[in-house]
Backbone as CSV, one residue per row, in Angstrom:
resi,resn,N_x,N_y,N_z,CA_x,CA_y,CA_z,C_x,C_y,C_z
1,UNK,-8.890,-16.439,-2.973,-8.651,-16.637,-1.551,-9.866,-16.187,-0.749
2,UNK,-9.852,-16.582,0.294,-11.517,-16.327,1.459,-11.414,-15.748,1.588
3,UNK,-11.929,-14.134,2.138,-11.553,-13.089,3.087,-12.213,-13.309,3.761
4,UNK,-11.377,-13.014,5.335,-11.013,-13.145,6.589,-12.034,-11.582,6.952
5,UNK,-12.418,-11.596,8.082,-13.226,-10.261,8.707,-11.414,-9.727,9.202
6,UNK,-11.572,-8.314,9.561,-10.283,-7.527,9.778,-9.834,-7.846,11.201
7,UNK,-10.809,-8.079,11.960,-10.543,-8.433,13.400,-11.161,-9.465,13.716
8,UNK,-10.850,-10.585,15.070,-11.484,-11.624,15.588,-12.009,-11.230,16.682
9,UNK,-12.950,-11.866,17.432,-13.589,-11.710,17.980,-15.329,-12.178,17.920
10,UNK,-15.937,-11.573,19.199,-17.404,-11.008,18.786,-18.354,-10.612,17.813
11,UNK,-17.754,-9.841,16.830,-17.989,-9.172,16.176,-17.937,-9.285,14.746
12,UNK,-17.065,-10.691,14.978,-16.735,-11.109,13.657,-16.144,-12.845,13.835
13,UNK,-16.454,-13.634,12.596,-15.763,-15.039,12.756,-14.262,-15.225,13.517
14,UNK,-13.867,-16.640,13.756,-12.829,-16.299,14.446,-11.949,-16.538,12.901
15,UNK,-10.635,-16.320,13.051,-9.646,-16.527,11.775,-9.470,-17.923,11.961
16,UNK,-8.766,-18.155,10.851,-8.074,-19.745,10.714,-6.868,-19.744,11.680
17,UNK,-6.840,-21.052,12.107,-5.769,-21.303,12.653,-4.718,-21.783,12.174
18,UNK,-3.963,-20.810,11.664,-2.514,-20.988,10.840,-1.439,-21.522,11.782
19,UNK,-1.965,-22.071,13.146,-0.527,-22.413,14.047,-0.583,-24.103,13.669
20,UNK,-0.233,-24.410,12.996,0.004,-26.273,12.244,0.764,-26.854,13.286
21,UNK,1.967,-26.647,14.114,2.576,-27.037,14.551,3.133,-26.886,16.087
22,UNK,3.425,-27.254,16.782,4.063,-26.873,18.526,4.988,-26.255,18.342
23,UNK,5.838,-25.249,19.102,6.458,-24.435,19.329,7.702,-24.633,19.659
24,UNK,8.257,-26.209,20.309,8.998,-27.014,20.069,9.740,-27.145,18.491
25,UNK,8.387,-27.734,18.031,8.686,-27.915,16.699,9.124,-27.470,15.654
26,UNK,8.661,-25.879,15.711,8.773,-24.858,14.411,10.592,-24.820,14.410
27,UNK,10.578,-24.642,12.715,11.297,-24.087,12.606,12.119,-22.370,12.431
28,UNK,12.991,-22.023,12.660,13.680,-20.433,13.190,12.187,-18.989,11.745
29,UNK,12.559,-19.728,10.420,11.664,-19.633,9.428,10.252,-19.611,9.749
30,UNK,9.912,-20.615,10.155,8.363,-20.959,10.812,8.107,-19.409,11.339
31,UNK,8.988,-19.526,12.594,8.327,-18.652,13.968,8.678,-17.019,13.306
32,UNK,9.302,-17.061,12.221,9.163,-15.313,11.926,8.295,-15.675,11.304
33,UNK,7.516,-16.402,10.355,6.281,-15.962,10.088,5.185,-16.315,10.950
34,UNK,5.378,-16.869,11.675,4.097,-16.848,12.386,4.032,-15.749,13.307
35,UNK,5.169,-15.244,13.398,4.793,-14.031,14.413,4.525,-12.736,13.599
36,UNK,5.521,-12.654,12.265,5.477,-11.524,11.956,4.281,-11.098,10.731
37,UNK,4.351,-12.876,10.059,3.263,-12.576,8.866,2.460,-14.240,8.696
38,UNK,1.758,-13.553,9.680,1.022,-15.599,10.248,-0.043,-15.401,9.010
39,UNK,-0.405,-14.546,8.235,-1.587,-14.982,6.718,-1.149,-14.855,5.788
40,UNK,0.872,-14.919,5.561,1.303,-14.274,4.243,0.901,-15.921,3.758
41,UNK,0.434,-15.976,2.066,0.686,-16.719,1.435,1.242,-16.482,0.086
42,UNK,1.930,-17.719,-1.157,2.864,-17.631,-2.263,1.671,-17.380,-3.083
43,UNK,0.425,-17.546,-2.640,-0.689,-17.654,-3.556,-1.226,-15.675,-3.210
44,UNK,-0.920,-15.001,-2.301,-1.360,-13.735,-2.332,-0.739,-12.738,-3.471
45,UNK,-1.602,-12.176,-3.760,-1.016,-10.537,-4.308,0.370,-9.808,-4.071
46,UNK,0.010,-9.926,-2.094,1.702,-9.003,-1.944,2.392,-9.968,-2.289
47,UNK,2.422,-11.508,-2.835,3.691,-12.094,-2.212,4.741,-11.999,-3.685
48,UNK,3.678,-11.900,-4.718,3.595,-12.318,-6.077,4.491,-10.643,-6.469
49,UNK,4.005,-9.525,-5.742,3.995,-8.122,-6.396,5.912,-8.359,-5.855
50,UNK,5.775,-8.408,-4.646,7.593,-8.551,-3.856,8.081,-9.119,-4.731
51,UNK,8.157,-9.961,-5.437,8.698,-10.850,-6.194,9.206,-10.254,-7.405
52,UNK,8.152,-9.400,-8.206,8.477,-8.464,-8.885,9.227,-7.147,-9.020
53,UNK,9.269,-6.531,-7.554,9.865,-5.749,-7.090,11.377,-5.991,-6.851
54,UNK,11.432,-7.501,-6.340,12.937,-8.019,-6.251,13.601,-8.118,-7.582
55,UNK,13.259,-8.602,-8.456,13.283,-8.912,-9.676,13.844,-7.542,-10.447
56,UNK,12.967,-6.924,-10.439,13.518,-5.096,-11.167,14.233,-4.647,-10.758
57,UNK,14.334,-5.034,-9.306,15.402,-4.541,-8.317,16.767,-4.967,-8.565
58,UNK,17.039,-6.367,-9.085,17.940,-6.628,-9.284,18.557,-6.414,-10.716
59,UNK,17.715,-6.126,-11.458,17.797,-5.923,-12.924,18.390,-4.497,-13.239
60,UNK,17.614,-3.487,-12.281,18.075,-2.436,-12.458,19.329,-2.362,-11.577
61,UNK,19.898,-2.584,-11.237,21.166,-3.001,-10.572,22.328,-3.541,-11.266
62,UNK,21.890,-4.397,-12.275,22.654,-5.575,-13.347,22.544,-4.692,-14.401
63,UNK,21.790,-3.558,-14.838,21.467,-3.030,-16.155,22.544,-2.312,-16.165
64,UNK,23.063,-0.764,-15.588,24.379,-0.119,-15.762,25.008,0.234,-14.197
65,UNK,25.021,-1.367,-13.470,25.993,-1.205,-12.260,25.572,-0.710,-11.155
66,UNK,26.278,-0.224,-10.180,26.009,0.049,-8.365,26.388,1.318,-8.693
67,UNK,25.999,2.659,-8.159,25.770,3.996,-8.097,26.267,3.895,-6.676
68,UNK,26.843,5.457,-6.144,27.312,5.306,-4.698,26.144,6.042,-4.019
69,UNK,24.860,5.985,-4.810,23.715,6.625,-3.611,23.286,6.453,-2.803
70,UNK,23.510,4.834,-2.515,23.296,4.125,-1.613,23.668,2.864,-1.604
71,UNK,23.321,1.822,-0.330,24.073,0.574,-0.157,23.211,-0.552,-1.164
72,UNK,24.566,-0.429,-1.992,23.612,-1.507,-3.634,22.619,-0.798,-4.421
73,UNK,22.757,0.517,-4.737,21.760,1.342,-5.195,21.807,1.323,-6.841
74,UNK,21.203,0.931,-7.704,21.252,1.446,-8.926,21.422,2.473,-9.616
75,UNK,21.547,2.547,-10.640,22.418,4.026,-11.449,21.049,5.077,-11.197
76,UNK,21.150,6.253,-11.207,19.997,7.177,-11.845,19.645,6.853,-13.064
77,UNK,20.603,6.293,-14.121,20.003,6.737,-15.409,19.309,5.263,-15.753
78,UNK,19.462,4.232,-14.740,18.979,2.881,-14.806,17.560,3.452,-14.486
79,UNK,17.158,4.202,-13.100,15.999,4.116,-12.988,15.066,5.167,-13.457
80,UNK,15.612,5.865,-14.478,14.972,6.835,-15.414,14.886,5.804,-16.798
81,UNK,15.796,4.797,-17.088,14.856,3.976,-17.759,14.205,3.177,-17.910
82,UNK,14.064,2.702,-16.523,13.101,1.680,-16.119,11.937,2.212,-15.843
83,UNK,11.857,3.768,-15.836,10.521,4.061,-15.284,10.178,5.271,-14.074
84,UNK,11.310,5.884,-13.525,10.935,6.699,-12.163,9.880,7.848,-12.805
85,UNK,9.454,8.389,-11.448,8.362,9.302,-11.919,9.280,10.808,-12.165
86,UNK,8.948,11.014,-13.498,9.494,12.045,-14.126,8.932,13.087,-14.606
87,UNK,8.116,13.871,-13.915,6.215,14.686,-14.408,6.867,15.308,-15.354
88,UNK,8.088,16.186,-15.885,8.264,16.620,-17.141,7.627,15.577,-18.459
89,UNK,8.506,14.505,-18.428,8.070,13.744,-18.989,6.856,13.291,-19.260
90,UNK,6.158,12.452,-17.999,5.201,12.614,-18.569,4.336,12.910,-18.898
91,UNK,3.974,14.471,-19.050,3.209,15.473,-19.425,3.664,15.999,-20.988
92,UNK,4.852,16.319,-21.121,5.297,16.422,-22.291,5.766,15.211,-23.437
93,UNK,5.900,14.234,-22.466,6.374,13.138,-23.572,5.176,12.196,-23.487
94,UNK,3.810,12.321,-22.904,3.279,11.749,-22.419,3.642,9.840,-21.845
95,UNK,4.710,10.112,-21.154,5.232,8.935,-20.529,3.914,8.265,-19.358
96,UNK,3.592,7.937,-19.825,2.369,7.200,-18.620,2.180,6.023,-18.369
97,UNK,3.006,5.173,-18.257,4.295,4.153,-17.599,4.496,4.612,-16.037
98,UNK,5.159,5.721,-16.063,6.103,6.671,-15.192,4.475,6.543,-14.014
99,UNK,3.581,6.656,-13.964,2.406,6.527,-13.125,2.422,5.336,-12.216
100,UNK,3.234,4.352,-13.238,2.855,3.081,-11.786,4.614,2.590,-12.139
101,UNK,4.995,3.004,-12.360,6.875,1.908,-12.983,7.379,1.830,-11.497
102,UNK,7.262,3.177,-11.170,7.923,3.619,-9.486,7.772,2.597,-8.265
103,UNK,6.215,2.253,-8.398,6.044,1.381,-7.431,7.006,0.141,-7.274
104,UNK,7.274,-0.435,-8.702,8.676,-1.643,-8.460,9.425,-1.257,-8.960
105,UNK,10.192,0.068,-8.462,11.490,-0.041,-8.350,11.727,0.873,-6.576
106,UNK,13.119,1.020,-7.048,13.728,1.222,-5.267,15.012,1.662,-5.631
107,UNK,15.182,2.679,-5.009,16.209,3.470,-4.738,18.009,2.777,-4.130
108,UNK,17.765,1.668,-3.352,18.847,1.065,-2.980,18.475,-0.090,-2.238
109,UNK,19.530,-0.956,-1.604,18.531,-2.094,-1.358,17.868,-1.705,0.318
110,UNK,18.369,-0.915,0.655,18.299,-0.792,2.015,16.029,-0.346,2.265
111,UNK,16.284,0.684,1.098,14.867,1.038,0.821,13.813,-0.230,0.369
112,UNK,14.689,-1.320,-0.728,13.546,-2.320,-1.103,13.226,-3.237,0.181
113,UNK,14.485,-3.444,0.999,13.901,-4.148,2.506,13.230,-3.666,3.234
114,UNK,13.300,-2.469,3.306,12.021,-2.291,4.439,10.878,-1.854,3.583
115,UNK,10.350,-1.721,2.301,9.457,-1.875,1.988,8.652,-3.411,1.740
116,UNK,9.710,-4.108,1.295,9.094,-5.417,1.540,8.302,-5.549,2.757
117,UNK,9.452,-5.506,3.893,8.939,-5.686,5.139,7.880,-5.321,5.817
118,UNK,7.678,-4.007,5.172,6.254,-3.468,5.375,4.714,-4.099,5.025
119,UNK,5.232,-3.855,3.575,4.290,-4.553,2.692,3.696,-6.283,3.409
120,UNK,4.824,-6.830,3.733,4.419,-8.396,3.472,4.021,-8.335,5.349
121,UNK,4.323,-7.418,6.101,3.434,-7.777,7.753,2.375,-7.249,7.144
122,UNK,1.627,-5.674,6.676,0.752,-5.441,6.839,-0.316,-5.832,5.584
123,UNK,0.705,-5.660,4.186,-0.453,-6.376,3.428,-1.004,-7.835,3.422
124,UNK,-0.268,-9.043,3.875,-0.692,-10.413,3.773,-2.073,-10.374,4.835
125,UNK,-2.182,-9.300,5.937,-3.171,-9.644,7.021,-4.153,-8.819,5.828
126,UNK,-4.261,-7.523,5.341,-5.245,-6.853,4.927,-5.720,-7.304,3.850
127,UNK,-4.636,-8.425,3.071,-4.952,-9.309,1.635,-6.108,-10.621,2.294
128,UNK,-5.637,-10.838,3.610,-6.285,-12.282,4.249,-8.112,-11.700,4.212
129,UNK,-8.583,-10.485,4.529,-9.588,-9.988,4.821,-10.035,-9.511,3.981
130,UNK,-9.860,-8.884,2.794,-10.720,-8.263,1.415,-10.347,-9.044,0.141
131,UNK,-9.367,-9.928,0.299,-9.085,-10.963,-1.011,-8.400,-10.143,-2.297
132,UNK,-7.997,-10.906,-2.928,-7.085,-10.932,-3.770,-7.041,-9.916,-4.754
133,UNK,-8.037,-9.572,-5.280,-8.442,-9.089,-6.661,-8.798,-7.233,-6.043
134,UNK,-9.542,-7.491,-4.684,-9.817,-5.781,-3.872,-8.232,-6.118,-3.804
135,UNK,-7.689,-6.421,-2.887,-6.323,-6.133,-2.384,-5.451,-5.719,-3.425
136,UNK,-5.232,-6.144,-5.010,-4.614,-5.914,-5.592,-4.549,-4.373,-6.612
137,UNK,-6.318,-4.105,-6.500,-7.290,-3.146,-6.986,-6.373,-1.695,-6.221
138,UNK,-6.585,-1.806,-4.785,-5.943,-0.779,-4.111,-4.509,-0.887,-3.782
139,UNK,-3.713,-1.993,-3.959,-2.515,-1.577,-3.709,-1.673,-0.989,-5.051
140,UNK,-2.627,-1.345,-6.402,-1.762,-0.598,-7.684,-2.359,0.880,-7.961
141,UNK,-3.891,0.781,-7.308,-4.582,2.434,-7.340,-3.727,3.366,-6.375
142,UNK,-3.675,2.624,-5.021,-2.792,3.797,-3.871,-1.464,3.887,-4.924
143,UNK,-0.788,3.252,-5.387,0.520,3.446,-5.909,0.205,4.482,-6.857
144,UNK,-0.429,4.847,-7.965,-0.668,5.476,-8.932,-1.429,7.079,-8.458
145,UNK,-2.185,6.840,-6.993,-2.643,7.816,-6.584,-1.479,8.621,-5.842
146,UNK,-1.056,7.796,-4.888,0.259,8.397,-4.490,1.527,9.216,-5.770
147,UNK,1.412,8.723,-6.671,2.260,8.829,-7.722,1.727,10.568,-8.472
148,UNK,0.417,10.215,-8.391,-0.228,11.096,-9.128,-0.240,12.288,-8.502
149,UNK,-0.522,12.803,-7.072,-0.385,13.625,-6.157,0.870,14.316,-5.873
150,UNK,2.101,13.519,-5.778,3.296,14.230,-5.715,3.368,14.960,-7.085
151,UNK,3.481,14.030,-8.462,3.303,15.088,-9.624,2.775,16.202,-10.407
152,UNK,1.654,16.550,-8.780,0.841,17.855,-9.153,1.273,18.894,-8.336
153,UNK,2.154,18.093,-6.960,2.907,19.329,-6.115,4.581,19.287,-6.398
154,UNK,4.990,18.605,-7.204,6.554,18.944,-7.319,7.280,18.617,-8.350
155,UNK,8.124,18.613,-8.860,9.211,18.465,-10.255,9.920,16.691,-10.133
156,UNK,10.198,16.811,-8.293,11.381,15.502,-8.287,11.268,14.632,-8.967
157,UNK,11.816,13.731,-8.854,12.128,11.994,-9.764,11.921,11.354,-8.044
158,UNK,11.410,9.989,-8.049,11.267,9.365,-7.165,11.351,7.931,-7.731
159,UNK,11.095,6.927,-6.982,10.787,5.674,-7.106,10.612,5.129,-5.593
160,UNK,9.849,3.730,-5.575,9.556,3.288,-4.205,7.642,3.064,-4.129
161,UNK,7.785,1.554,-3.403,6.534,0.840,-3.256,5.910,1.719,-1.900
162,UNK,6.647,2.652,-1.420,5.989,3.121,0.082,4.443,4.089,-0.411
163,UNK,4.494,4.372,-1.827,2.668,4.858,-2.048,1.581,3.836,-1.736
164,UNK,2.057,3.002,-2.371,1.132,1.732,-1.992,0.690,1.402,-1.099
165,UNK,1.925,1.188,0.041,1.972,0.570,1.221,1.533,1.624,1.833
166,UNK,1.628,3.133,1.760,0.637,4.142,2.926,-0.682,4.076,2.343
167,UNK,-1.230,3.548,1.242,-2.552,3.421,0.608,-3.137,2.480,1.830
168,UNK,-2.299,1.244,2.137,-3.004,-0.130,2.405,-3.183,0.553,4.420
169,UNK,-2.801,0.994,4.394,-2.303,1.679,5.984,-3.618,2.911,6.036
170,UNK,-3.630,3.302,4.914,-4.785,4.029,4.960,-6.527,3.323,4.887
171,UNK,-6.524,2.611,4.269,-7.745,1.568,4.112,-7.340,1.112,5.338
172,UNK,-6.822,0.877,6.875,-6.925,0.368,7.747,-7.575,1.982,8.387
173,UNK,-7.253,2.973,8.490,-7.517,4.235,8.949,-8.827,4.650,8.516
174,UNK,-9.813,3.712,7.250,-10.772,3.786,6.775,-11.798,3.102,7.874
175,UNK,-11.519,1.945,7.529,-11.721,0.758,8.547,-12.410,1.179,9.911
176,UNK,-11.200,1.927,10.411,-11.564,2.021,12.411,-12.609,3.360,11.740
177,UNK,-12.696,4.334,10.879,-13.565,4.974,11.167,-15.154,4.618,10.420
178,UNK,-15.435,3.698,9.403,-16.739,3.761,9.108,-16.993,2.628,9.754
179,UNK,-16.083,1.863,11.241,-16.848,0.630,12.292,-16.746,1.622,13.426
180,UNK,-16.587,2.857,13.439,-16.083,3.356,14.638,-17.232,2.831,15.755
181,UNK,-18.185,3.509,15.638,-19.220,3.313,16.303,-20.022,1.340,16.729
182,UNK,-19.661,0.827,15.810,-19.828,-0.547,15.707,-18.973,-1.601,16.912
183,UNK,-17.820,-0.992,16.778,-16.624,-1.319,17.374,-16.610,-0.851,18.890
184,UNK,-17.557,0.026,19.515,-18.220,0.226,20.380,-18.425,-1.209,21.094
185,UNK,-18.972,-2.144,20.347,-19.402,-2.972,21.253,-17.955,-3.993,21.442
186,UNK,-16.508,-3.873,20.956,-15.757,-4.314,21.181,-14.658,-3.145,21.544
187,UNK,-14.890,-2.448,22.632,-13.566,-1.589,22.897,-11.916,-2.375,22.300
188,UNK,-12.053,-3.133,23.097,-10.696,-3.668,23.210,-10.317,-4.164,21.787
189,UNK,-10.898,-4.094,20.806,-10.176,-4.795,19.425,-10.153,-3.218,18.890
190,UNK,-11.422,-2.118,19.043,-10.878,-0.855,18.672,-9.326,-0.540,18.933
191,UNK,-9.030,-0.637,20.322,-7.936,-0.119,20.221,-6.759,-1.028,19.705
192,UNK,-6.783,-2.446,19.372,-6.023,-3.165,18.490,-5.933,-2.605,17.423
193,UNK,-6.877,-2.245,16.871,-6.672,-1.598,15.337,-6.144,-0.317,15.534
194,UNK,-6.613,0.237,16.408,-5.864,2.244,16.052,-4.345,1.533,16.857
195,UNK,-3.998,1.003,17.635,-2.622,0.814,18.182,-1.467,0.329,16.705
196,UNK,-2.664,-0.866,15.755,-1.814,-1.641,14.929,-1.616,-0.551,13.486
197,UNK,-2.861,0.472,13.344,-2.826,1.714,12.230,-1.462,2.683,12.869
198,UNK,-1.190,2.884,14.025,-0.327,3.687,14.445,1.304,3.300,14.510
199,UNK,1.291,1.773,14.609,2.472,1.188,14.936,3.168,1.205,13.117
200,UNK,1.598,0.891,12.635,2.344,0.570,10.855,2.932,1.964,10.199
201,UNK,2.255,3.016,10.760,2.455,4.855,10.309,3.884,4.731,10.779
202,UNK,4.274,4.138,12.096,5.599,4.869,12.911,6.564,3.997,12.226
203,UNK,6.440,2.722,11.977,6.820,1.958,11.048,7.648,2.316,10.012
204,UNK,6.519,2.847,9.258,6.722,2.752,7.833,7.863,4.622,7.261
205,UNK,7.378,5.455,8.213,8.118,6.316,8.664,9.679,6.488,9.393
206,UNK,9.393,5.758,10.402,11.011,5.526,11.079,12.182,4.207,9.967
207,UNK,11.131,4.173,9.151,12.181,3.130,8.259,12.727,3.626,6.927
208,UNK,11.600,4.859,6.407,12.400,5.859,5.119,13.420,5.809,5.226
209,UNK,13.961,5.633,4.012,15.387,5.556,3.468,15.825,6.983,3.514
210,UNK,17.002,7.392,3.274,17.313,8.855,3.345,17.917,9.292,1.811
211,UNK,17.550,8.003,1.047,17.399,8.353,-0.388,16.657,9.238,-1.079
212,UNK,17.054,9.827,-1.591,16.695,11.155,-2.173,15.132,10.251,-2.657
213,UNK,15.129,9.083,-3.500,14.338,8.927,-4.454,12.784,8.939,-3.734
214,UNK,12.982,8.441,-2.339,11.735,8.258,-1.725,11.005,10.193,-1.684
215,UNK,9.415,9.424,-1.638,8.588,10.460,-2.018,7.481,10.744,-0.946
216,UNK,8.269,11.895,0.218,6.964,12.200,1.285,5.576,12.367,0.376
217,UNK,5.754,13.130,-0.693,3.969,13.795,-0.845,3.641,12.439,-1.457
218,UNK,4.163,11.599,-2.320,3.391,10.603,-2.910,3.143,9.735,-1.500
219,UNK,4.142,9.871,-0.423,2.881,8.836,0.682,1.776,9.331,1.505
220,UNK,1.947,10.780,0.955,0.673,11.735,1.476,-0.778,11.230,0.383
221,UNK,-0.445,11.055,-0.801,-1.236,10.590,-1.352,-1.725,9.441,-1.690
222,UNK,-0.776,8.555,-1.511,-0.989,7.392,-1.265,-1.681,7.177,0.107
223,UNK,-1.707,7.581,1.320,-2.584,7.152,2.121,-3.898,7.781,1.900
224,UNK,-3.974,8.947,1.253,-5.790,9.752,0.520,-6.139,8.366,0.300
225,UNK,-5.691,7.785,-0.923,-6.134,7.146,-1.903,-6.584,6.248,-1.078
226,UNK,-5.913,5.133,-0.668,-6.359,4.226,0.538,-7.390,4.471,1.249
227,UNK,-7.758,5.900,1.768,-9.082,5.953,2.658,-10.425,5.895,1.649
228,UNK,-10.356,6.655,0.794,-10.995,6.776,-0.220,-11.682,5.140,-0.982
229,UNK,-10.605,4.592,-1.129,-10.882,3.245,-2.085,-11.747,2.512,-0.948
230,UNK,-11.307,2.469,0.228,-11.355,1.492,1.358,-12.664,1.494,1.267
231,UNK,-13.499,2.437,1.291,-15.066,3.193,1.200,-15.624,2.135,0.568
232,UNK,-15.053,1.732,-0.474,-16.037,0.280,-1.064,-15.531,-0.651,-1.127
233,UNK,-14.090,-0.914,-1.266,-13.225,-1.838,-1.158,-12.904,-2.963,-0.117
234,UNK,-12.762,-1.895,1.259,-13.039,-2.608,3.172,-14.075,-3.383,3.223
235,UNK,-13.948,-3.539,4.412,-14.914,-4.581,5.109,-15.615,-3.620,6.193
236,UNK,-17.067,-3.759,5.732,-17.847,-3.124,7.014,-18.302,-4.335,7.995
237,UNK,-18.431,-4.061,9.199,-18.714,-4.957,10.142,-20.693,-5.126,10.042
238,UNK,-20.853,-6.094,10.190,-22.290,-6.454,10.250,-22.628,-5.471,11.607
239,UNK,-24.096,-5.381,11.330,-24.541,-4.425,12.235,-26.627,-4.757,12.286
240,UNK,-26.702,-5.119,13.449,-28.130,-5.178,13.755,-28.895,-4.277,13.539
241,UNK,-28.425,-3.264,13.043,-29.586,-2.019,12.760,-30.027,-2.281,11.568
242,UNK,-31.508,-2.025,11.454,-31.839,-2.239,10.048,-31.292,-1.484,9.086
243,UNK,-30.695,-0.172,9.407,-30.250,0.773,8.596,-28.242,0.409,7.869
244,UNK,-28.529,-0.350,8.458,-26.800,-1.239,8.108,-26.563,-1.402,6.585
245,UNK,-27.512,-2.093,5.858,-27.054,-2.292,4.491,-27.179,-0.846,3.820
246,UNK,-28.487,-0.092,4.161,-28.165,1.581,3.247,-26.523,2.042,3.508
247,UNK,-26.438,2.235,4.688,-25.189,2.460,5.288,-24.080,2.233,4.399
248,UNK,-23.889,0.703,4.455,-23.165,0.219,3.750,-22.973,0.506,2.029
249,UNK,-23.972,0.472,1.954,-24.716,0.975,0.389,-23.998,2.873,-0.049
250,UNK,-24.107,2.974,1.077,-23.949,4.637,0.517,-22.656,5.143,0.808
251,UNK,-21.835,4.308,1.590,-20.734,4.478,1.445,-19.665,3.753,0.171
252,UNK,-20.084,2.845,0.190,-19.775,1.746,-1.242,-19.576,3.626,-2.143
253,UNK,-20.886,3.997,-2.586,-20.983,5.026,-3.699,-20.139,6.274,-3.280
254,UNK,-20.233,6.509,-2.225,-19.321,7.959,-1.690,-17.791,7.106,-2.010
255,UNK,-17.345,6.378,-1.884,-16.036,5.734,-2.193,-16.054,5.475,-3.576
256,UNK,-16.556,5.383,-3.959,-16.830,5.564,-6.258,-16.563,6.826,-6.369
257,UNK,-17.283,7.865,-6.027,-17.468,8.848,-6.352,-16.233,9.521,-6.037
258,UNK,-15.588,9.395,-5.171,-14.744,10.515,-4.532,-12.915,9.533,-5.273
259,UNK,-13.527,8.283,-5.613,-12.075,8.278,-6.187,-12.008,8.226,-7.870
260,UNK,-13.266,8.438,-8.711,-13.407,9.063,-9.491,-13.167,10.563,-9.624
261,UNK,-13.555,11.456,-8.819,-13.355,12.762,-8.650,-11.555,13.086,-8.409
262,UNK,-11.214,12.324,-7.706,-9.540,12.389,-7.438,-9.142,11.727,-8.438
263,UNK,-9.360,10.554,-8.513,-8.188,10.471,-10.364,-8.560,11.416,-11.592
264,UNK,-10.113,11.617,-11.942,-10.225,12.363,-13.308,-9.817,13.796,-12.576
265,UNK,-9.787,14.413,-11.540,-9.298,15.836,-11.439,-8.136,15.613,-11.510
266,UNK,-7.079,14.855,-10.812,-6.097,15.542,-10.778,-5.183,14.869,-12.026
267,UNK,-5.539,13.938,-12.655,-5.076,14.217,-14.542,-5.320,15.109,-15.093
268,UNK,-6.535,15.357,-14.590,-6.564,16.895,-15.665,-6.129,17.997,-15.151
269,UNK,-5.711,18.054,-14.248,-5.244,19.341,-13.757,-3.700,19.155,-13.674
270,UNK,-2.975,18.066,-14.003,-1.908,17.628,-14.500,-1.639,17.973,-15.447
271,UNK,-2.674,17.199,-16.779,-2.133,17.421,-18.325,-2.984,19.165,-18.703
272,UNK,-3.219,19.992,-17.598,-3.491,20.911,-18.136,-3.000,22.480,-17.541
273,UNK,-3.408,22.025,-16.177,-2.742,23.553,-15.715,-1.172,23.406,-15.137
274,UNK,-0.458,21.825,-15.027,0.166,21.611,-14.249,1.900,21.712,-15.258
275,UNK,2.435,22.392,-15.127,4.040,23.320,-15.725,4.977,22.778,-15.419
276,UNK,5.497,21.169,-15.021,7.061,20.680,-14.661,7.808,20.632,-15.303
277,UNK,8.769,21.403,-14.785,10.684,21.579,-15.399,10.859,20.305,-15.638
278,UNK,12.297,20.565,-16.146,12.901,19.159,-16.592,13.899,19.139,-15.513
């Protein structure tokens, strides 16, 4: 797929014009996506990953029945064998599955809808602009980073795509700050982006499930991970200074470096100093 610059304007090409049709015309279908997810496509990453997520979702549901944890929620012991993050396990059983399984599954359905929902407004625009293969790079790294972070501060069992999705929210929080200065010459799309980074945080927050399974610290880490990756992963805005490509150049490597340093530390400080109960 092309990637799209993150914003239109000045500063950058204009986007495609995904409006095909009059407003008359659309259909009820049409106009929620064009309002809500005008670059989702069947050919993207998120659309392909949802799909999968629905899929487990329903499986683990069909595997040993509806649990009363929530509305349509699967058993516990369904999603301990499908995969939830279990750091006893996998430190002692070395289960390392349990690192990314979480991301497609979900606690009840109430939790897999608004993660969808999340996912498919904010990832189809951030998939439209860094393409397929980056987009997919950081939405299974934020998941695994997020994953990885809660299992160095706590015992729980979790499951839920919301690591991911504060990863991709975070690579937007990357974004407004290594164009900060760039973006200067477009006030008004700056504050499009910190308004649209803030709306997706309040978002993605006011919509947590009150399922036990969801995991504050893994979306604490999941949005690290996201700023971090974004470093080489994002889109820097062109810039007339001759000093633009070093720039660019040396952040590319500070974003290697620092998410090398966060995955090989905190495995090892997992499979070594790190003690979870069962």
């Amino acid at each position: 797929m092309e990637a799209r610059p993150l914003i239109r304007g000045s500063l950058s090409q204009p986007a495609a014009n995904f409006m095909t049709k009059p407003a008359r015309e659309e259909r009820f279908v049409e106009t929620i996506h064009y309002a809500m997810c005008p670059f989702l496509s069947i050919k993207q990453f998120v659309f392909l990953i949802s799909l999968i997520q629905c899929g487990l979702y329903t499986a683990s549901v069909a595997y040993k029945g509806v649990s009363n944890n929530g509305l349509l929620a699967p058993q516990s012991d369904a999603l301990f064998d499908f995969g939830e993050k279990y750091p006893y396990y996998m430190k002692y059983q070395y289960q390392i599955w349990r690192f990314v399984m979480p991301v497609f599954l979900h606690g009840d359905f109430i939790h897999l809808s608004s993660n969808l929902l999340s996912q498919l407004i904010i990832g189809s625009y951030l998939e439209s602009t860094i393409g397929f293969i980056n987009f997919g790079i950081l939405y299974i790294c934020s998941g695994i980073g997020g994953i990885l972070f809660s299992s160095l501060a706590t015992d729980s069992t979790s499951v839920g795509a919301s690591t991911a999705i504060f990863g991709l929210i975070g690579s937007f929080a990357s974004y407004l700050m290594v164009n900060w200065k760039t973006l200067d010459r477009a006030p008004d799309q700056k504050y499009q982006i910190f308004i649209f980074l803030f709306l997706s945080l309040l978002l993605n927050l006011s919509m947590t499930s009150s399922n036990t399974k969801v995991d504050s610290l893994g979306h604490l880490g999941g949005f690290l991970t996201g700023i971090i990756m974004a470093l080489f992963l994002g889109h820097v805005l062109p810039n007339s200074d001759a000093s633009s490509q070093k720039y660019q150049k040396m952040l590319r490597i500070l974003g290697i470096v620092l998410t090398i340093v966060y995955f090989v530390g905190g495995f090892v400080l997992f499979y070594t100093l790190r003690q979870p109960n069962m």
